[in-house]
KEMI-7490 format. One record per atom (N, C-alpha, C, O, CB): x, y, z; residue in one letter; atom name. Coordinates in pm, whole numbers. Glycine has a CB too. Layout:
<recs>
<<X, Y, Z>, 'A', 'CA'>
...
</recs>
This chain:
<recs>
<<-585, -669, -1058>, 'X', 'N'>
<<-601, -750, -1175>, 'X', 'CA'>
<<-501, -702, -1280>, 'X', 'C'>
<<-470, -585, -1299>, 'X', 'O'>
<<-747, -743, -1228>, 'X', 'CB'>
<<-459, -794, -1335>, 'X', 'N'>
<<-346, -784, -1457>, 'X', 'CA'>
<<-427, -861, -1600>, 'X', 'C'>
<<-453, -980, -1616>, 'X', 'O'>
<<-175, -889, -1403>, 'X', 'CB'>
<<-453, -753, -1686>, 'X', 'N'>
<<-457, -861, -1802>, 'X', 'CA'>
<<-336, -835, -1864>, 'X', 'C'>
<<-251, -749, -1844>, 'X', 'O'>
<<-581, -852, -1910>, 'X', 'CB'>
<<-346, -956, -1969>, 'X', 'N'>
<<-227, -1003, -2081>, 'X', 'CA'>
<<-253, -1091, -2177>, 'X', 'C'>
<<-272, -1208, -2146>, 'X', 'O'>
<<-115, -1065, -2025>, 'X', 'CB'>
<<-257, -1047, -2319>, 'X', 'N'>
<<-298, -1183, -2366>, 'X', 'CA'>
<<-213, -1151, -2521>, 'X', 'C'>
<<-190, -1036, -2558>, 'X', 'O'>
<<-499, -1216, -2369>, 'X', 'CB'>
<<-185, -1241, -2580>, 'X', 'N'>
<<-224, -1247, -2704>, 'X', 'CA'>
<<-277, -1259, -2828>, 'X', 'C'>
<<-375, -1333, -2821>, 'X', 'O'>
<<-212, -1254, -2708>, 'X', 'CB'>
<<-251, -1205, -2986>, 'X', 'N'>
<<-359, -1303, -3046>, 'X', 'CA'>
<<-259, -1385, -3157>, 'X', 'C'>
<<-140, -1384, -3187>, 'X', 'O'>
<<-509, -1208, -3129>, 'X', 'CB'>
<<-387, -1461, -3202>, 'X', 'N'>
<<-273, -1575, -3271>, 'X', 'CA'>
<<-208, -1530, -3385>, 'X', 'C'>
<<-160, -1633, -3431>, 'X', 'O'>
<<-338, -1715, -3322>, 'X', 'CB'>
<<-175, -1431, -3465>, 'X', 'N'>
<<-42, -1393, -3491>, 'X', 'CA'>
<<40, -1339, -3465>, 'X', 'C'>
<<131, -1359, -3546>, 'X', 'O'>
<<-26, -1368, -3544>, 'X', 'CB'>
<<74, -1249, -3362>, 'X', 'N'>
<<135, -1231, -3231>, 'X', 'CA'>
<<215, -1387, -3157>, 'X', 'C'>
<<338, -1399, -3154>, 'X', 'O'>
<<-1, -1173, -3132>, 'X', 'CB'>
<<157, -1451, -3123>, 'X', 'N'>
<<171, -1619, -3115>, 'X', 'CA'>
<<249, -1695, -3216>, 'X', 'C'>
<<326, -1790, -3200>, 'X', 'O'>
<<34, -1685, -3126>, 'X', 'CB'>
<<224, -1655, -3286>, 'X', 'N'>
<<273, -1741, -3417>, 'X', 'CA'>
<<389, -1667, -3481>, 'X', 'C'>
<<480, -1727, -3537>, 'X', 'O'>
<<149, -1761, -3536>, 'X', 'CB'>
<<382, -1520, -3470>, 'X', 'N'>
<<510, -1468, -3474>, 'X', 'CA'>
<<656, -1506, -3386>, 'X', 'C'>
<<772, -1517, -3426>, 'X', 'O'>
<<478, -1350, -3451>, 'X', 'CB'>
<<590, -1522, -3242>, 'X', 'N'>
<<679, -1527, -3146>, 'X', 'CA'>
<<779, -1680, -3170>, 'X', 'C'>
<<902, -1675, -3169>, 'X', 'O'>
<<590, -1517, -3002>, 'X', 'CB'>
<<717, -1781, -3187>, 'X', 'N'>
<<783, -1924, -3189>, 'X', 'CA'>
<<782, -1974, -3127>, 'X', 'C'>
<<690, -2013, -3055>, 'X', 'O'>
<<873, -1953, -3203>, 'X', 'CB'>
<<960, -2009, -3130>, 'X', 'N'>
<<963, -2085, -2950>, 'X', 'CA'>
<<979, -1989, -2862>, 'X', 'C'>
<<1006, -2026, -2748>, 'X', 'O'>
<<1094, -2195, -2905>, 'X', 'CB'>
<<972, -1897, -2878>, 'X', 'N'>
<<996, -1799, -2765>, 'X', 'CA'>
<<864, -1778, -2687>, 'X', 'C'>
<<848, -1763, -2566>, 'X', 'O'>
<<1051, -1657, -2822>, 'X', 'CB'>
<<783, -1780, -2779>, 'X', 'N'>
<<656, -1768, -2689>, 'X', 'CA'>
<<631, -1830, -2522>, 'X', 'C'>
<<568, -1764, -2439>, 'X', 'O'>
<<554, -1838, -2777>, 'X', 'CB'>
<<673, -1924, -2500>, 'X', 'N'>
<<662, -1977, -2369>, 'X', 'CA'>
<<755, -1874, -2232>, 'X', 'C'>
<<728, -1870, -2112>, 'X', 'O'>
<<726, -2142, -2391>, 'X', 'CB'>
<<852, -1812, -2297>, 'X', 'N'>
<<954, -1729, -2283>, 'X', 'CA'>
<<886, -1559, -2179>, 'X', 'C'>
<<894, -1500, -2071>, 'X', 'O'>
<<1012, -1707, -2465>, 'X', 'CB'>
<<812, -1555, -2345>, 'X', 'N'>
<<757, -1424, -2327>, 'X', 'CA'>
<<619, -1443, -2215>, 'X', 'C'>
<<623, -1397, -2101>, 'X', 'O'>
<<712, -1359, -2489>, 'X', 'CB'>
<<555, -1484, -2245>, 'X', 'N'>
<<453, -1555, -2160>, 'X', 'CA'>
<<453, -1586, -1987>, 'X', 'C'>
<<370, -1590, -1897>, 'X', 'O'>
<<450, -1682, -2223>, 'X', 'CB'>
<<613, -1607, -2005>, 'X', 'N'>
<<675, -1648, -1788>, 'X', 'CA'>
<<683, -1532, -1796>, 'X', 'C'>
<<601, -1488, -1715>, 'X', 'O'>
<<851, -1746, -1704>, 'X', 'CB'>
<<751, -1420, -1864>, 'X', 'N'>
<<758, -1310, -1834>, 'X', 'CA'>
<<673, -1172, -1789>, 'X', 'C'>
<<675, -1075, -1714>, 'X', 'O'>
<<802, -1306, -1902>, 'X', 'CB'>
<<606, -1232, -1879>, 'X', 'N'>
<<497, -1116, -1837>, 'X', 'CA'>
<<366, -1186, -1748>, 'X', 'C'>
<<263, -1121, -1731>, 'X', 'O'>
<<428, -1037, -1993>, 'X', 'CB'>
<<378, -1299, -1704>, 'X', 'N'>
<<330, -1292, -1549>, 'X', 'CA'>
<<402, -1281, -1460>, 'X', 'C'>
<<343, -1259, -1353>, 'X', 'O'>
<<269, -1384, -1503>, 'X', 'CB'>
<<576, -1290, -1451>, 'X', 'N'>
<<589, -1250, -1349>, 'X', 'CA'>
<<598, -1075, -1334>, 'X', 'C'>
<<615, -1027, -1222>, 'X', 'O'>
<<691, -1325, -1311>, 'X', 'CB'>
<<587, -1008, -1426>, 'X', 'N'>
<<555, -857, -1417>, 'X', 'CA'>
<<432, -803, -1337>, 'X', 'C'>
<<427, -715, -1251>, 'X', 'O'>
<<537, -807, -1553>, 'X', 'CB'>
<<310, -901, -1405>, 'X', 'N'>
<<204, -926, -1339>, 'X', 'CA'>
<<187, -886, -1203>, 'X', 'C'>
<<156, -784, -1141>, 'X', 'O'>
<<189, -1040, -1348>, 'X', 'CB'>
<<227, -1040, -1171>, 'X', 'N'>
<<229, -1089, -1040>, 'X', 'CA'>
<<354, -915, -959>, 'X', 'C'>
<<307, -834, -879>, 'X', 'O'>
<<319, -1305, -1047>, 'X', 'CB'>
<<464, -910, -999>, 'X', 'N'>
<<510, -788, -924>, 'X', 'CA'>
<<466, -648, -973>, 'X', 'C'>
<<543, -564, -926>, 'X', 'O'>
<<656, -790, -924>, 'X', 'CB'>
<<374, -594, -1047>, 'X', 'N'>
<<242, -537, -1045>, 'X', 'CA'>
<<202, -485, -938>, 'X', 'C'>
<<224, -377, -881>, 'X', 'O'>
<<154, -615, -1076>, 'X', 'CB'>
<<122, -602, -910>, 'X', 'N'>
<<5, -699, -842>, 'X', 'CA'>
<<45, -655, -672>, 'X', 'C'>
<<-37, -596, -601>, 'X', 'O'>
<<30, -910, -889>, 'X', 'CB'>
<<170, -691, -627>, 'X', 'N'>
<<184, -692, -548>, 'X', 'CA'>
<<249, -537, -521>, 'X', 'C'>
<<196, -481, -425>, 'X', 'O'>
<<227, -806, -529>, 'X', 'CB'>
<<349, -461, -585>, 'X', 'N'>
<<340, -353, -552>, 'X', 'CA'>
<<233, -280, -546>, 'X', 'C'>
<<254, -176, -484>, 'X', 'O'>
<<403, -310, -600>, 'X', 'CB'>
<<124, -291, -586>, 'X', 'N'>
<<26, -208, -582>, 'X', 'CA'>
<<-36, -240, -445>, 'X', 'C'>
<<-103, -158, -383>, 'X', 'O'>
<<-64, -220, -703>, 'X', 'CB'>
<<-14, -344, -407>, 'X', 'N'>
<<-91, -421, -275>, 'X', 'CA'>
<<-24, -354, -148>, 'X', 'C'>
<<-92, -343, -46>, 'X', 'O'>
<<-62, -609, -268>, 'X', 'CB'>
<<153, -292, -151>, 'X', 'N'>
<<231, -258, -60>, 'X', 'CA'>
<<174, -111, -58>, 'X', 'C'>
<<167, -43, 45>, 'X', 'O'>
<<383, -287, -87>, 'X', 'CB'>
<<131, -66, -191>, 'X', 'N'>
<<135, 44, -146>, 'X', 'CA'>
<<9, 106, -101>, 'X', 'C'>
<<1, 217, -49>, 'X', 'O'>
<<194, 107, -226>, 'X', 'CB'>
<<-133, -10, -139>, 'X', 'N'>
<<-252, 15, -77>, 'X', 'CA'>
<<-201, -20, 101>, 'X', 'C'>
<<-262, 43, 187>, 'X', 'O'>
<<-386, -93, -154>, 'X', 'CB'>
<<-103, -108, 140>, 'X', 'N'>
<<-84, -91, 278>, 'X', 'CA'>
<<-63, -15, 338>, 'X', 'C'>
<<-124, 34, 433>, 'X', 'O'>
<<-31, -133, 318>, 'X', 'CB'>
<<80, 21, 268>, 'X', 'N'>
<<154, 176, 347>, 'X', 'CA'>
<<-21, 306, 373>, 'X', 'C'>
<<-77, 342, 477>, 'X', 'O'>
<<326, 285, 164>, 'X', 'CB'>
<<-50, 337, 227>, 'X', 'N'>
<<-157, 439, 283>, 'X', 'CA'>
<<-246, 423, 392>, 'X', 'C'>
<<-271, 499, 486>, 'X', 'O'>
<<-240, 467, 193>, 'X', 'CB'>
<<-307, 264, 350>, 'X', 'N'>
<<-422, 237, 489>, 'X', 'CA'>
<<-283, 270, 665>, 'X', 'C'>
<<-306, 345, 760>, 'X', 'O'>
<<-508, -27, 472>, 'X', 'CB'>
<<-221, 228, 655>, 'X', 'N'>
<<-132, 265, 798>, 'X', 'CA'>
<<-93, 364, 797>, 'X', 'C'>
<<-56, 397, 910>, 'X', 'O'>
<<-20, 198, 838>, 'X', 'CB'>
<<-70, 476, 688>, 'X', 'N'>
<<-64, 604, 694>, 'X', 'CA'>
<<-162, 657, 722>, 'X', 'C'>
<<-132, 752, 794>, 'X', 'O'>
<<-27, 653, 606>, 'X', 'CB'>
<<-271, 650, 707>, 'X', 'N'>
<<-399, 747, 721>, 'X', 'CA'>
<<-451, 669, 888>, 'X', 'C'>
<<-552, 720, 936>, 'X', 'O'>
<<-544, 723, 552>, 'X', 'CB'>
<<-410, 597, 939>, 'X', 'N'>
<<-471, 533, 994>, 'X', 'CA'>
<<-394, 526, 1132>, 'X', 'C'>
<<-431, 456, 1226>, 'X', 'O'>
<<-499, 426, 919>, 'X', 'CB'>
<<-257, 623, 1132>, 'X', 'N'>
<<-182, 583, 1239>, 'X', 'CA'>
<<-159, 692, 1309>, 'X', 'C'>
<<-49, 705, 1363>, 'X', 'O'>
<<-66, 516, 1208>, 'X', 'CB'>
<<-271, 806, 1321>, 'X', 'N'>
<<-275, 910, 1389>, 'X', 'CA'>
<<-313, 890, 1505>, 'X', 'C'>
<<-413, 831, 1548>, 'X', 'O'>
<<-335, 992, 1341>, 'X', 'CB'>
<<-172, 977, 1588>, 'X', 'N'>
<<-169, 991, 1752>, 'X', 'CA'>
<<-204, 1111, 1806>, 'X', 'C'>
<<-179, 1157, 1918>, 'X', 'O'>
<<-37, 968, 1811>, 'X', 'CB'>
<<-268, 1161, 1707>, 'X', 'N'>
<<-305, 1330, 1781>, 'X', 'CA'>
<<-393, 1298, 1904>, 'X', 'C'>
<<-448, 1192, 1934>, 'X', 'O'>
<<-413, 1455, 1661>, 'X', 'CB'>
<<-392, 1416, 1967>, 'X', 'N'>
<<-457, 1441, 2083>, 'X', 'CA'>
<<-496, 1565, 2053>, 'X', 'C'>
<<-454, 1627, 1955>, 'X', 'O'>
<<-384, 1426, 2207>, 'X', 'CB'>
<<-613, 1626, 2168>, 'X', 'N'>
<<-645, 1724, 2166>, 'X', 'CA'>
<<-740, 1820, 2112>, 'X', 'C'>
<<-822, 1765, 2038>, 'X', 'O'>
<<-581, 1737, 2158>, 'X', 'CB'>
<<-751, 1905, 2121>, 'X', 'N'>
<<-893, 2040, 2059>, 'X', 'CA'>
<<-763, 2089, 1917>, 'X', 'C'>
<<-640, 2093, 1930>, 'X', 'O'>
<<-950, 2253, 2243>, 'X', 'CB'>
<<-843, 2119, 1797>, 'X', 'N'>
<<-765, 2201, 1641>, 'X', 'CA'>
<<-743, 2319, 1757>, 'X', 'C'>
<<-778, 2331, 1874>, 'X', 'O'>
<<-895, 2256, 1446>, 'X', 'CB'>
<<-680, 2387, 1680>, 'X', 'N'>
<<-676, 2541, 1695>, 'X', 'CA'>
<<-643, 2604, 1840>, 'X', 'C'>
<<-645, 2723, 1873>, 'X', 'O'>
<<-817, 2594, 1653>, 'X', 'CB'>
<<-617, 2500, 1910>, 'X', 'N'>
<<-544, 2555, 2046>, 'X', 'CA'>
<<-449, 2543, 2097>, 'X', 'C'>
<<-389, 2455, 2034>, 'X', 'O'>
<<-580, 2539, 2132>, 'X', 'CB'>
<<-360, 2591, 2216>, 'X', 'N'>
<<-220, 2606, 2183>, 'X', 'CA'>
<<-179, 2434, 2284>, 'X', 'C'>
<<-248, 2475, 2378>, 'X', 'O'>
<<-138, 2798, 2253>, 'X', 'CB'>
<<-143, 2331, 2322>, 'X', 'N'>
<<-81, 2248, 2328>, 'X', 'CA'>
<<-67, 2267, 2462>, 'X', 'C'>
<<14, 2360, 2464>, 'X', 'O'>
<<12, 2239, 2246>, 'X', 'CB'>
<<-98, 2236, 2596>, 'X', 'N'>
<<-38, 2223, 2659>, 'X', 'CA'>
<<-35, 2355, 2752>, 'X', 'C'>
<<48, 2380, 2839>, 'X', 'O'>
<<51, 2176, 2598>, 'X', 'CB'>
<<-150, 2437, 2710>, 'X', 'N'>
<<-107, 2575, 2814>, 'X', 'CA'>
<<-103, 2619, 2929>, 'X', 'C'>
<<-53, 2713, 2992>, 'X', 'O'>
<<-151, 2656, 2804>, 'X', 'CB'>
<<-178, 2514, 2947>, 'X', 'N'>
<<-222, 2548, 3159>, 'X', 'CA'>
<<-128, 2409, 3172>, 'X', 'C'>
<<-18, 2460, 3193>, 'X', 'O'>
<<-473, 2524, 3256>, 'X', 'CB'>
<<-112, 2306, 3172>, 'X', 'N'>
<<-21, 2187, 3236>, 'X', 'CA'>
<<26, 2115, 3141>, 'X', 'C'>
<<-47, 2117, 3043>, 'X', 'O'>
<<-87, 2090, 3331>, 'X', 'CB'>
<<122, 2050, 3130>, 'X', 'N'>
<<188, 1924, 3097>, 'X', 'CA'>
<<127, 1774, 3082>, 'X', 'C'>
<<149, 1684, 3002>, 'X', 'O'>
<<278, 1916, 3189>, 'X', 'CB'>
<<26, 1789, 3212>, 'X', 'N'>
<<-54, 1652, 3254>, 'X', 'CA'>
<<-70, 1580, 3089>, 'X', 'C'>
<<-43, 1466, 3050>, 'X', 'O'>
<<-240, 1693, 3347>, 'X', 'CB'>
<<-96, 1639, 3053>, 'X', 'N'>
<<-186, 1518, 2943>, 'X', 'CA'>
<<-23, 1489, 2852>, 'X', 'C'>
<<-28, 1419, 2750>, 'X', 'O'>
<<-371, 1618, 2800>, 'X', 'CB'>
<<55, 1522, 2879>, 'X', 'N'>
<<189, 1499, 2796>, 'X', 'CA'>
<<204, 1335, 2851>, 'X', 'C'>
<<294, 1271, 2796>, 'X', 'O'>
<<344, 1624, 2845>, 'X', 'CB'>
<<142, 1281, 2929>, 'X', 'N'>
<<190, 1148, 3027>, 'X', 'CA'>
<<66, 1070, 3061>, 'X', 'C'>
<<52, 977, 3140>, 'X', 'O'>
<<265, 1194, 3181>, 'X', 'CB'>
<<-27, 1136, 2975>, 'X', 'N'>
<<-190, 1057, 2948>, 'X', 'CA'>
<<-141, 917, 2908>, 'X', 'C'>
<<-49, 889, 2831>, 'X', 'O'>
<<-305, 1133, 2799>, 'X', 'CB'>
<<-231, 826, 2983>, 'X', 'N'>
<<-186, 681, 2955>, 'X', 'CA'>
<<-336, 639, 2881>, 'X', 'C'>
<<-447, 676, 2921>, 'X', 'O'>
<<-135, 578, 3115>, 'X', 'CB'>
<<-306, 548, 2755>, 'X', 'N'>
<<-391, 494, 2678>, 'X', 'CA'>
<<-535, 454, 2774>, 'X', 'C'>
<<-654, 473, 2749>, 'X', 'O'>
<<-313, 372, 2607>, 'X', 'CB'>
<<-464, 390, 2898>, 'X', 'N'>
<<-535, 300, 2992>, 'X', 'CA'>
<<-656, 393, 3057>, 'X', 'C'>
<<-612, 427, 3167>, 'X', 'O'>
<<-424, 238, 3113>, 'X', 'CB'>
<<-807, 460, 3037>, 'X', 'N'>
<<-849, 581, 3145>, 'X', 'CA'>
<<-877, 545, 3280>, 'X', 'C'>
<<-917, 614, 3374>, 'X', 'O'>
<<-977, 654, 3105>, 'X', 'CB'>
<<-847, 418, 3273>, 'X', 'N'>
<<-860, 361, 3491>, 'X', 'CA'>
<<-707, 415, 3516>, 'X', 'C'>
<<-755, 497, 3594>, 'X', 'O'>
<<-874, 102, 3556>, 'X', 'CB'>
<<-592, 438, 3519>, 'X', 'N'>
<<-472, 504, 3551>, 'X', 'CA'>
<<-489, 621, 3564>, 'X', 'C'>
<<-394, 694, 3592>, 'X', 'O'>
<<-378, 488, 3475>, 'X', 'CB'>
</recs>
């Protein structure tokens, strides 16, 4: 959400410009609006795009390789 508003001497100061100022600061808004939206994306696919495998705290791989070539699929 974006607010923006004016009041009417603010308005009445502005003139003709007012219509001016007004496109302007919705389209700030609106690109706001939407950067904030890219960057609620990026995090949700950041937090969300973990490929770990495995047990914390143990060493990777110590007795075999096998699971280096683990297929998503568990019937393979």
């Amino acid at each position: 959400m974006s607010d923006f508003y004016f009041t009417g001497e603010e308005e009445k100061a502005l003139g003709a410009e007012y219509g001016n100022v007004v496109t302007d600061m919705v389209e700030q808004a609106i690109r706001a609006i939407t950067n904030q939206m890219e960057s609620d994306i990026f995090t949700a696919s950041y937090v969300g795009s973990s490929r770990a495998y495995g047990t914390a705290s143990t060493t990777p791989f110590a007795t075999t390789t096998g699971d280096s070539a683990r297929s998503e699929d568990p019937g393979r």
